[in-house]
N, C-alpha and C positions, 0 to 999 in steps of 0.2 A: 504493500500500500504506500503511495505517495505521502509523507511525514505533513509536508507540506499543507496539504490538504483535510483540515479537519472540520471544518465547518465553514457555514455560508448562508446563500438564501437563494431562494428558486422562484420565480413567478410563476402559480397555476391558476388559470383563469382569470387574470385581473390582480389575483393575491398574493401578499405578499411572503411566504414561510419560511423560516428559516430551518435550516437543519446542521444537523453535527453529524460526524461520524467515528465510530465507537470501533473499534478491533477488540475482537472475541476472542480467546481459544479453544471457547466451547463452538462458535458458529462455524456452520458445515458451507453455508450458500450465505450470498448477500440477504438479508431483508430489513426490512422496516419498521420504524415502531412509534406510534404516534407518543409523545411527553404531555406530561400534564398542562406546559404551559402554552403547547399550541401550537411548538415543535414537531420537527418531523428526527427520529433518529437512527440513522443507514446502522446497522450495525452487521460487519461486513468479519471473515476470518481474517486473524490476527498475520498469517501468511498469503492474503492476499498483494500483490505486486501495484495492482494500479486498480483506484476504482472513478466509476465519474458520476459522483451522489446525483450532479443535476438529473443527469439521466435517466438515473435507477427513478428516483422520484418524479421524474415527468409523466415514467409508461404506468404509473400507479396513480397518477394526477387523480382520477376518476374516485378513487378509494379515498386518498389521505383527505379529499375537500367533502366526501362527504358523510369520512368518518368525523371529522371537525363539526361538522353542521350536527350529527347527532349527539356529539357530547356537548353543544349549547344547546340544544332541546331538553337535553337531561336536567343540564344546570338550571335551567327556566322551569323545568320543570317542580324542582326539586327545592325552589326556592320558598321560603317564608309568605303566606298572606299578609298584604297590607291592610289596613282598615283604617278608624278611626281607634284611634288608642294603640295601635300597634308604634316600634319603636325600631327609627331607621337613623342609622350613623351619617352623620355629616360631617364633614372636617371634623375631625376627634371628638364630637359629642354625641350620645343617642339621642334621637331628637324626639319628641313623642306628636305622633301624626294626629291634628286636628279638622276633622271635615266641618265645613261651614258652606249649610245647604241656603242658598239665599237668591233674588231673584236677579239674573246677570249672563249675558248673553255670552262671555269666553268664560272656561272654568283657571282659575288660577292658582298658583303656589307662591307664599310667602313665608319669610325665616321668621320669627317672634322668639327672637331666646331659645330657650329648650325646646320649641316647638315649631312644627312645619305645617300651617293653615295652608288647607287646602278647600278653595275655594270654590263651589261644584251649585249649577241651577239645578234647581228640582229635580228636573226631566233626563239630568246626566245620572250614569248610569251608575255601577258602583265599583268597578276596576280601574281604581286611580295608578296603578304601577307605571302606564304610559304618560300619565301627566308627570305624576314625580320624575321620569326619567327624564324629559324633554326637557324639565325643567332645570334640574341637577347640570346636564348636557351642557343647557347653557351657561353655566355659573364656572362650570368646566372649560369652556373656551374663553375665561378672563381670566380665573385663577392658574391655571396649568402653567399657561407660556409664561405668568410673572414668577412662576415659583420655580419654573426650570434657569431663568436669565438669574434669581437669585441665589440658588445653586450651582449655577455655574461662574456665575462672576468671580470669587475667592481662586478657582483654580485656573482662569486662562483660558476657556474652553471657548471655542468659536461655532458654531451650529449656522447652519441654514435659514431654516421656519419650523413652528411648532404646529402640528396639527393635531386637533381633537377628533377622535375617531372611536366608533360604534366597534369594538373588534371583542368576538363574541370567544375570542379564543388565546385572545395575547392580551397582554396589559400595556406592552411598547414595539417601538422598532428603531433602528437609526438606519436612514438610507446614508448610500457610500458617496450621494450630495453633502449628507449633513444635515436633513430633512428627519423631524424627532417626530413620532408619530406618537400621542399617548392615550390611553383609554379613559374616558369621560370616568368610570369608576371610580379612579385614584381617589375620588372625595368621600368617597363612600368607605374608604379606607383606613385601616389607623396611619394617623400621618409620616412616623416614621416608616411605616411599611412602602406607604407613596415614595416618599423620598427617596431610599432606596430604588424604586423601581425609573425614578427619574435618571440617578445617579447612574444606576446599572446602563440606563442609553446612553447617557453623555460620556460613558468611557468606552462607547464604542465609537468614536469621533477618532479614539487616538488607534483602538487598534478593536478590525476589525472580524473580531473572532471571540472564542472562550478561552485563551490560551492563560500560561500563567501571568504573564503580563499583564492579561487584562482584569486578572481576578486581584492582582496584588493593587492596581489602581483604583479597584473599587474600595478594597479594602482599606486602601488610603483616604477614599473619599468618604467612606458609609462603615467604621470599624465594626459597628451593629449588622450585620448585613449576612448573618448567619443566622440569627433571631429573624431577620425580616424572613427569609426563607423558609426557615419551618412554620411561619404563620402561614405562607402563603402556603403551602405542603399540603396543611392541614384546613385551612380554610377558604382558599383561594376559591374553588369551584363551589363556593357555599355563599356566596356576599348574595346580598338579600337582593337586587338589580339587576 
């Protein structure tokens, strides 16, 4: 196997995946294995001479997009009922959801302290989780980019554009522009966990892989960043959104 070569990212269909490749000495043939975080991982024999991840994962495109699509169905599925009295995390607080049925032709969301009013006419229905989201979303494309330029300022780091994106399977990305892709979530998150996950993209600006380099700059950047990890391990595919 080329040393070289250990991980990357593939376009299938539009998207964006990335993958790593793993040497076995138990594996007999190339295959695949999708990661919890929305990764793809080759895991190929350890005496394999040359392999070409892009490839092996293109002729499977078909499989890994819509093994992806059914572990966010699960997760949706699997998640938490919202109501009125139910209790959803915003930037590091639980918030406790308040329905306010009143007469008004858009339904709306507002922050009140501990609490998230939500503002609903009569005649709306009662599956608020799409309004909280869209709303969240938005609050998401003002806070994300200021909190990535403020995490990156202290070390030097130069980026592209930040964007806010619906990704039902990753939490980030760094294009090899410099282009930071992050998941509207992160607010639904405990904050150091976000941060980490910011951190984790901005140190792929310097190097673009999982090598040890790149894990010693995060560890520079985010020393907690083993902790963030077993949160996400354990809770990741559980956030109530």
């Amino acid at each position: 196997m080329n040393g070289n070569v250990d991980n990357g990212t593939v376009i299938l269909a539009g998207r964006e995946v990335p993958y790593t490749v793993r040497p076995s000495r138990k594996a007999r043939q190339v295959s695949l294995r999708i990661v919890e975080a929305g990764s793809v991982e080759v895991v190929v024999p350890a005496r394999t001479a040359v392999v070409f991840p892009e490839a092996v994962i293109a002729r499977h495109a078909a499989w890994v997009l819509r093994t992806f699509d059914r572990l966010a169905r699960t997760r949706a599925r699997s998640a938490p009922p919202l109501g009125a009295g139910s209790r959803l995390p915003f930037l590091g607080m639980d918030r406790t959801i308040r329905v306010v049925r009143e007469d008004r032709r858009r339904p709306a969301v507002a922050l009140a302290g501990a609490e998230l009013a939500v503002h609903l006419s009569p005649a709306s229905g009662d599956d608020i989780r799409p309004l909280l989201a869209r709303w969240i979303r938005k609050q998401a494309e003002r806070i994300i980019p200021a909190r990535v330029e403020e995490l990156s300022r202290p070390w030097g780091l130069e980026y592209g554009r930040v964007t806010v994106r619906d990704q039902r399977t990753r939490w980030g990305s760094c294009s090899r522009r410099g282009t930071l892709s992050l998941n509207w979530r992160l607010l639904i998150l405990p904050p150091d966990v976000a941060d980490y996950l910011i951190y984790h993209e901005l140190a792929h600006l310097k190097h673009m892989n999982h090598s040890v380099r790149f894990w010693k700059l995060v560890q520079t950047m985010c020393p907690s960043f083993r902790e963030a990890e077993r949160w996400l391990r354990r809770n990741g595919r559980s956030v109530p959104l």
